[in-house]
N, C-alpha and C positions, 0 to 999 in steps of 0.2 A: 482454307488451310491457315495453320498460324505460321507468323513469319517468325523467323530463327535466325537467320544468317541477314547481313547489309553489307552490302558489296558496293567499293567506292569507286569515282574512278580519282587520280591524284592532281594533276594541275589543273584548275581551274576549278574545283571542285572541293577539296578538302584546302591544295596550298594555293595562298595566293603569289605564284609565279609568273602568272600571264605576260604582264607587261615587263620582265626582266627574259622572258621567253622572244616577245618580239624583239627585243631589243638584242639582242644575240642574233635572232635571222639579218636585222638591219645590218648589223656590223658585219656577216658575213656575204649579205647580199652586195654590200659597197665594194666590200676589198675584191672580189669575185669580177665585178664589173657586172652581175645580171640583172636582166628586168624583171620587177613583179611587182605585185599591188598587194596591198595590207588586203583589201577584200579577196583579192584568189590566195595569198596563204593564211586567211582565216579558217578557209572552205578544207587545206587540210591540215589542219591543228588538228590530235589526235589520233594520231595518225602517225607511227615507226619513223623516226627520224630518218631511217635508209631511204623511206620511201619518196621524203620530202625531196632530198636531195638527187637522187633522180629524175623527179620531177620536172626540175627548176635548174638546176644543174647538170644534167647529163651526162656527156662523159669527164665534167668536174669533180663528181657526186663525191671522190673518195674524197678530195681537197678540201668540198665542201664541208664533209663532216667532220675535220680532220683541224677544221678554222671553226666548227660551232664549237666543237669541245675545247678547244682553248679560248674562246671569249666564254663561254657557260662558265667555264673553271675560277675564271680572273677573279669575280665578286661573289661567288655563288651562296656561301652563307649566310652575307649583310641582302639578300633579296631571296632570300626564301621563307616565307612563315605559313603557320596556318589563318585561315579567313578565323576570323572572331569568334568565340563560340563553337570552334572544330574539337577541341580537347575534351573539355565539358561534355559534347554531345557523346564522345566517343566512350568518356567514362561513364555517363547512364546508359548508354547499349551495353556495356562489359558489364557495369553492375549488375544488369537487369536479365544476364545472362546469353545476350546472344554472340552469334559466332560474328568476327568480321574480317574482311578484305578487301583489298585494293587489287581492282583488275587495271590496269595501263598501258599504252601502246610507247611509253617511253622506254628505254634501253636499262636491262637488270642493274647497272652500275649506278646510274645516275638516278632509278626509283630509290633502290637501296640507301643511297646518300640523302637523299629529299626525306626518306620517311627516318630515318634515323636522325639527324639533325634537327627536324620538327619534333622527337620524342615521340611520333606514332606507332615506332618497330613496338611498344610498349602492348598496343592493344589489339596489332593484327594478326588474325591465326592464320591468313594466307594473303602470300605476294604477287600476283602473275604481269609477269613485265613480257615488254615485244622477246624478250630472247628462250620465253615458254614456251610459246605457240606458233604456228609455220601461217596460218590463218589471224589475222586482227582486226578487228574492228574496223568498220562499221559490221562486221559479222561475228556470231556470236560465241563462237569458237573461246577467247579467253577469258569467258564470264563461264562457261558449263565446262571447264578446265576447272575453275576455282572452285567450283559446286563438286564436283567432281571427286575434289581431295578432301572438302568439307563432308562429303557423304550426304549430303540434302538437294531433293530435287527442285525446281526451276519456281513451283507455285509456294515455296515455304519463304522465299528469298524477295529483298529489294536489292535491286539497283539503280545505283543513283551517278549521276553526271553533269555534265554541263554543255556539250556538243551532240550536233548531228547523230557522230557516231556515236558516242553513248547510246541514246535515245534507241537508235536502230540497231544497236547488237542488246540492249535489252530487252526489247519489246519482241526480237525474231529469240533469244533465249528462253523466253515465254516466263519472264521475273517481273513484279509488281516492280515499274520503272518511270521516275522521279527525274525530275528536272529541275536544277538549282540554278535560279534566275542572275546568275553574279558572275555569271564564268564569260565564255567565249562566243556564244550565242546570247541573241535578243531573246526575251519574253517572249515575243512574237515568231520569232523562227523556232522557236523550242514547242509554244505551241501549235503552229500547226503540224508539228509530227505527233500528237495525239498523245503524249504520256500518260503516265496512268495520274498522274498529278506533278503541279510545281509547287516547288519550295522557294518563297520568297527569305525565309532567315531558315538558322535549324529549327525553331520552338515548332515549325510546320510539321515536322517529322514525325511527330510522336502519334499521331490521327492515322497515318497509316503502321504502327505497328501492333496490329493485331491480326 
């Protein structure tokens, strides 16, 4: 089938936030007093911030999320941009006709702000943040949500990511599904979950759009 639609997902992916991302957990993991390691909350980056803090926090969780939104907020538009060459790409897929969107397990508020501020609200025909779906990723629920409203089934579509969950709510939504080597994950842990290919820059991209 030819593909039509590319479905993204946003941190780590399209915006380079990551490391203004941990640094918000750090500040709230300090003031909290809680233990954790950069390697177990890498494991759920991508993952509904509720969920995080549950997690890790427990019956903190609301406090928790309550001190991420006020350090996220403090700087948040001097550390937000797109990875190099996000723009550009996004203007030859629109040129070229296809549909796009951003599937996220981040909160409707704060995608909203990220893709608006980066000047992406410009090129997506769909948004699906943690506050569309009752189901998120790693399952594939908010990628065949987005297809869904697009009107095209699972084999016309890419999607693309940069974690675990990515990977694994694309490949069980049955979409030609891509792994962008810059994000959250190694090279190495991206491929052994088997993608259907990695994207070392965008220029990679265009080999699979047919």
């Amino acid at each position: 089938m030819t593909i039509s639609v590319a479905l993204f997902d946003l941190d780590g992916t399209l915006v380079d936030s990551l490391p203004f991302i941990m640094n918000t957990y750090n500040l709230v993991f300090k003031k909290l007093n809680l233990p954790w390691t950069e390697i177990e909350l890498i494991k759920w980056i991508g993952r509904p911030l509720r969920e995080i803090a549950s997690f890790f926090a427990g019956e903190k969780k609301d406090e928790f999320l309550k001190l991420y939104e006020k350090y996220y907020n403090l700087d948040f538009e001097n550390n937000i941009s797109p990875f190099p060459g996000t723009i550009e790409m996004l203007e030859f897929l629109k040129i070229n006709g296809f549909l796009l969107g951003i599937v996220t397990s981040k909160g409707k508020e704060g995608a909203m702000r990220t893709v608006e501020v980066t000047g992406m609200d410009n090129y997506m025909d769909v948004v699906i943040t943690a506050h569309d779906v009752y189901v998120h990723k790693p399952f594939p629920d908010p990628i065949l949500k987005a297809l869904e409203i697009l009107n095209v089934p699972p084999g016309q579509s890419l999607y693309i990511g940069d974690s675990y969950h990515d990977i694994k709510a694309g490949l069980e939504a049955g979409t030609t599904t891509l792994a962008v080597t810059w994000g959250i994950n190694t090279r190495e842990e991206l491929a052994a979950l088997n993608p259907d290919g990695l994207l070392e820059s965008w220029a990679d991209l265009k080999k699979f759009l047919v």
